[in-house]
PAVEXPA-333362 format. One record per residue (C-alpha): x, z, y. Coordinates in pm, whole numbers, plus 50000, padded with zeros to 5 digits. Layout:
BEGIN
XZY...
This chain:
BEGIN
488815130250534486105119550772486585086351002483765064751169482155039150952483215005051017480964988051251479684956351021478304985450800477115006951028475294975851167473604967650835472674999450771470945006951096468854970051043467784980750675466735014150805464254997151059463264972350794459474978150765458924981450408455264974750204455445007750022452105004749908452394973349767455294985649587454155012949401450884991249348453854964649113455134988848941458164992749151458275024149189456025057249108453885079349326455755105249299459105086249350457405073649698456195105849805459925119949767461025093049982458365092850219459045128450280462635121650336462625093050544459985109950771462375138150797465325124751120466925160751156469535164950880468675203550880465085194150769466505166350499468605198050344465585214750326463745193050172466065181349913466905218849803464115225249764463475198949472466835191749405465825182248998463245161849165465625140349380468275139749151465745119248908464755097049180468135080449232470175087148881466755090148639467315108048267465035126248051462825093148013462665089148321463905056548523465335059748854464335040749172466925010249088465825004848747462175006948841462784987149188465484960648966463504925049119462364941849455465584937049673464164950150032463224984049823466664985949659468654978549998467065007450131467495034349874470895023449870470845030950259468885064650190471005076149939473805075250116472225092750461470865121050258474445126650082475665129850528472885156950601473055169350179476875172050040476285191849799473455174949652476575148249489477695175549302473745175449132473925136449082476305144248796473705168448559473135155548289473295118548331476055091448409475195086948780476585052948767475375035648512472385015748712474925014749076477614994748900475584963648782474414959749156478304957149207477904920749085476014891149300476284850949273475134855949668478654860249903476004871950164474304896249938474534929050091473614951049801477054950849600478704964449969475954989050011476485001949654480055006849680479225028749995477035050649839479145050049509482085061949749480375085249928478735100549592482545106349418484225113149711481725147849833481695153449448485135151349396484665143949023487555138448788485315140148447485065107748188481855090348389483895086748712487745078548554485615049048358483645039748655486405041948922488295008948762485034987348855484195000849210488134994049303488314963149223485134953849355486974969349738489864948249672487964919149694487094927650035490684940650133491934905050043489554890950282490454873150583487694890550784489194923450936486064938050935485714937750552489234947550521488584982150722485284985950523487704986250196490445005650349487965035650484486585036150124489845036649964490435067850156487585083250024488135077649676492085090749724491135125849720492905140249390495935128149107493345110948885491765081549136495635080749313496875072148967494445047048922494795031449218498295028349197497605015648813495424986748978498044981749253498224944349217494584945549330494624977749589498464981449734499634944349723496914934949953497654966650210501494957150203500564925350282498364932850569501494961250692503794931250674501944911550897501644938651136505834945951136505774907651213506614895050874503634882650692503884845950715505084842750329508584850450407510514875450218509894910250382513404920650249515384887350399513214886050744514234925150836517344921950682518094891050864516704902651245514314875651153511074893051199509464891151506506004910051618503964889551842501324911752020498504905352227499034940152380500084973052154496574988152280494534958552067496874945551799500154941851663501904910451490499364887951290496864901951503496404930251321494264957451509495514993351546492245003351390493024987951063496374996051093496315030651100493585028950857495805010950548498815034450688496585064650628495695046250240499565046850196499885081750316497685097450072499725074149807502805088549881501725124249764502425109849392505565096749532507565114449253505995094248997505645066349150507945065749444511045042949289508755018849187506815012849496510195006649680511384983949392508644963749403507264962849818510494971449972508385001950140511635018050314512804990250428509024979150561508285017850702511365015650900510584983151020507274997351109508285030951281510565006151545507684994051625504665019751574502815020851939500805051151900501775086451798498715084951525500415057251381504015073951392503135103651205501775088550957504725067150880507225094050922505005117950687505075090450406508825079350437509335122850443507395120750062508685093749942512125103750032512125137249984510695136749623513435104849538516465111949710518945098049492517505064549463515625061049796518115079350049520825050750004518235023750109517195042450425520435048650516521075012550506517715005250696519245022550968516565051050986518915074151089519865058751393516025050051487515215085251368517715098251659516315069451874512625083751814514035114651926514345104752295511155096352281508495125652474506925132252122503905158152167502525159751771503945191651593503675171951267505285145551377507835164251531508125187051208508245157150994510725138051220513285173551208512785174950854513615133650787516595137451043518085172250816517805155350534519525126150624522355141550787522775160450470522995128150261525245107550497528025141550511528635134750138528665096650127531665078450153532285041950209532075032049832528745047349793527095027250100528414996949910526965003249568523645013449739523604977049949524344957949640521924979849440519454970149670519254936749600519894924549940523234918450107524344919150520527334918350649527824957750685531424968750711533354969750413532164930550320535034922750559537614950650534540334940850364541254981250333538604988150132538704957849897542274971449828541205003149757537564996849576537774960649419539174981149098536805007949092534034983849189534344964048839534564996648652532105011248802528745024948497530484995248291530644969948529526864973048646527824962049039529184924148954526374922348699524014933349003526164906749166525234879648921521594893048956521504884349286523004852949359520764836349086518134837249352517894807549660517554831249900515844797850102514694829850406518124844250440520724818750322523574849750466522814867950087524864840749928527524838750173528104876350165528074875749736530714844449776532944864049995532654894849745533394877749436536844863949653537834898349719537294907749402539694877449228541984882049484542474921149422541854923249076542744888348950543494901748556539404911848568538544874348689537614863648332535244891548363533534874748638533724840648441531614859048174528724864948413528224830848533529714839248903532774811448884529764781948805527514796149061530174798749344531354764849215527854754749249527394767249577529424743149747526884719549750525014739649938523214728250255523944760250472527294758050619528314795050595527574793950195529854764850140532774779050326532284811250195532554797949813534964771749872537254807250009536264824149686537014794149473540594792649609541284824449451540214813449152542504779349155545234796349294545284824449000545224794348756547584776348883550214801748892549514813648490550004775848463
């Protein structure tokens, strides 16, 4: 997938290129051969792409030696190692013949590791050094118009990610878009989406990140407790420049279109993306407030993966993000796309499907399984404690108070609601099913709801002193 090169690069680039060079002098230290400057002479007098492909097919073995060496023969970058104006422009070269050349990538790969003298120049002591950004280009370009899977690249692949992830965790936007347009790239088959998810601390975290700042959330709060909550707020400079955080709609749709091509492993990894960045709950967040139709089908084509290749464990959560209502929302909307409109049809059927089978009981396990409480219905219907608090605590062995447990262990300091909603639970539950309350007792929930009366929040304290009161007023009575 082709998209315009960022501009910082295509800045640098464009400056190297009119970088005067003293060829002569070059060849004359060794720094390269006569033959390796005639080849690039001819090249670089060459402008017209048509006459570059010419040139290079017609001594393809010949070029391929210049910038990969083998047969005893050292390339340009091994020769060239201590003159940096003469590397910073065969890295520049390189990467304007593989534009005019494609297929000369493919060649790169005979017979030789094509990587083994671009990965050292990944490394520099110098933050301003441009060669390590100029390598990863052409290292990007060179894998992704070769679209190599074999041992050199899965070994090599590691190294030139986490060099990009340095820039992706960069404050400077500019850097970040450089490292999401080469992520893109690299995404182009199962083996580099596997590893990229394998390194995700280093490449997703960082994305998620910037997506949470966008939806208005990125301020270190919890994603879950500031949508949850109706906390999280987008503040925008206008929805044609940026969105929340200041976060362009360049890079936007840029690290959306990263997490697109992601999703296509979604049945592998789709559970545990969710489980550990929230991504429904964030996606939905984000489709509220996606300003462009670019940006919309993008996130309705990734929630449509994700959900459609995990719909038992992922379909609960969106139906509790509400994306079925903002689904039928988006609908009103004068939506021109046919893939978005294909994808939004195809989200909306298979929602509908899910919520005709669900009953009241199953949107409660799927909150609590969650990990993240709000006061949705049933918290406050005494009908359906009645009829559920039983079945609740039987429920796969008594996994839903253990979940319970699990969740008010946590200080929930962004959305102090979470452990007002498990107090009031935990009542219901002693005041239906008061034989079971020793069950409860087992799990730590009587001490924590005791303990929660010293909390500061006003809502928590009445909420456990009610559940308490069960509690006492069970024990009194046996007494």
């Amino acid at each position: 997938m082709s998209l315009d090169p960022p501009t910082y690069l295509a800045s640098l680039q464009s400056n190297i290129r009119q970088r005067p060079i003293p060829w002569d002098g070059a060849v004359r230290a060794g720094s390269l051969s006569d033959d390796q400057y005639a080849k690039i002479r001819a090249v670089d007098k060459a402008k017209k792409p048509e006459q570059r492909k010419e040139i290079i097919e017609g001594d393809v073995e010949g070029y391929r030696l210049v910038f990969v060496g083998g047969s005893g023969k050292p390339s340009v970058l091994e020769s060239a190692a201590k003159n940096v104006n003469v590397i910073q422009y065969i890295l520049v070269l390189l990467a304007d013949l593989l534009e005019s050349v494609p297929s000369f990538a493919k060649t790169l790969f005979k017979d030789a590791d094509p990587y083994q003298n671009f990965l050292p120049l990944l490394s520099s002591n110098n933050p301003e050094d441009p060669i390590p950004l100029l390598t990863s280009h052409a290292l990007t370009r060179i894998m992704a118009l070769a679209r190599d899977e074999s041992k050199a690249t899965t070994q090599a692949l590691p190294t030139i990610l986490t060099y990009l992830s340095g820039l992706a965790k960069s404050s400077d936007a500019g850097l970040q878009d450089i490292a999401v347009q080469e992520y893109s790239s690299l995404l182009f088959g199962h083996v580099p989406r596997l590893q990229f998810w394998k390194q995700r601390n280093d490449t997703i975290a960082p994305l998620v990140k910037i997506l949470q700042t966008a939806a208005g959330i990125g301020n270190g709060g919890n994603s879950s407790a500031s949508i949850w909550s109706g906390n999280a707020s987008v503040r925008s400079t206008g929805f044609e420049g940026s969105l929340g955080g200041g976060v362009g709609l360049q890079l936007l749709y840029h690290v959306l279109l990263v997490m697109w091509q992601i999703s296509f492993e979604s049945e592998e990894i789709g559970d545990d993306l969710n489980d550990e960045y929230d991504i429904i709950l964030l996606y939905t967040q984000l489709l509220r407030l996606s300003p462009k139709e670019k940006t919309t089908r993008l996130i309705l084509s990734t929630l449509y993966n994700l959900l459609e290749k995990n719909q038992a464990s992922l379909l609960p959560t969106a139906v509790l993000a509400r994306l079925p209502a903002l689904l039928e929302n988006l609908g009103s909307r004068h939506l021109t796309d046919p893939d978005l409109l294909e994808d939004h049809e195809s989200l909306k059927e298979m929602l509908d499907e899910y919520t005709k089978t669900k009953t009241t009981f199953d949107e409660y396990v799927a909150e609590v399984r969650s990990g993240h409480l709000r006061w949705s219905p049933p918290h406050r219907s005494q009908v359906f404690w009645a009829e559920n608090a039983r079945k609740i605590l039987e429920f796969e062995n008594g996994e839903i108070p253990r979940k319970l447990a699990e969740i008010m262990q946590k200080p929930w300091d962004n959305d102090k609601q979470v452990l007002a909603i498990s107090c009031n639970d935990i009542g219901c539950l002693v005041k239906e099913v008061p034989e079971k309350r020793y069950q409860l007792e087992k799990l730590g929930l009587k001490r924590r709801v005791m303990e929660l009366m010293a909390s500061e929040d006003e809502n928590v304290r009445w909420e456990s002193l009610r559940a308490l009161g069960g509690w006492l007023k069970y024990s009194f009575e046996e007494m």
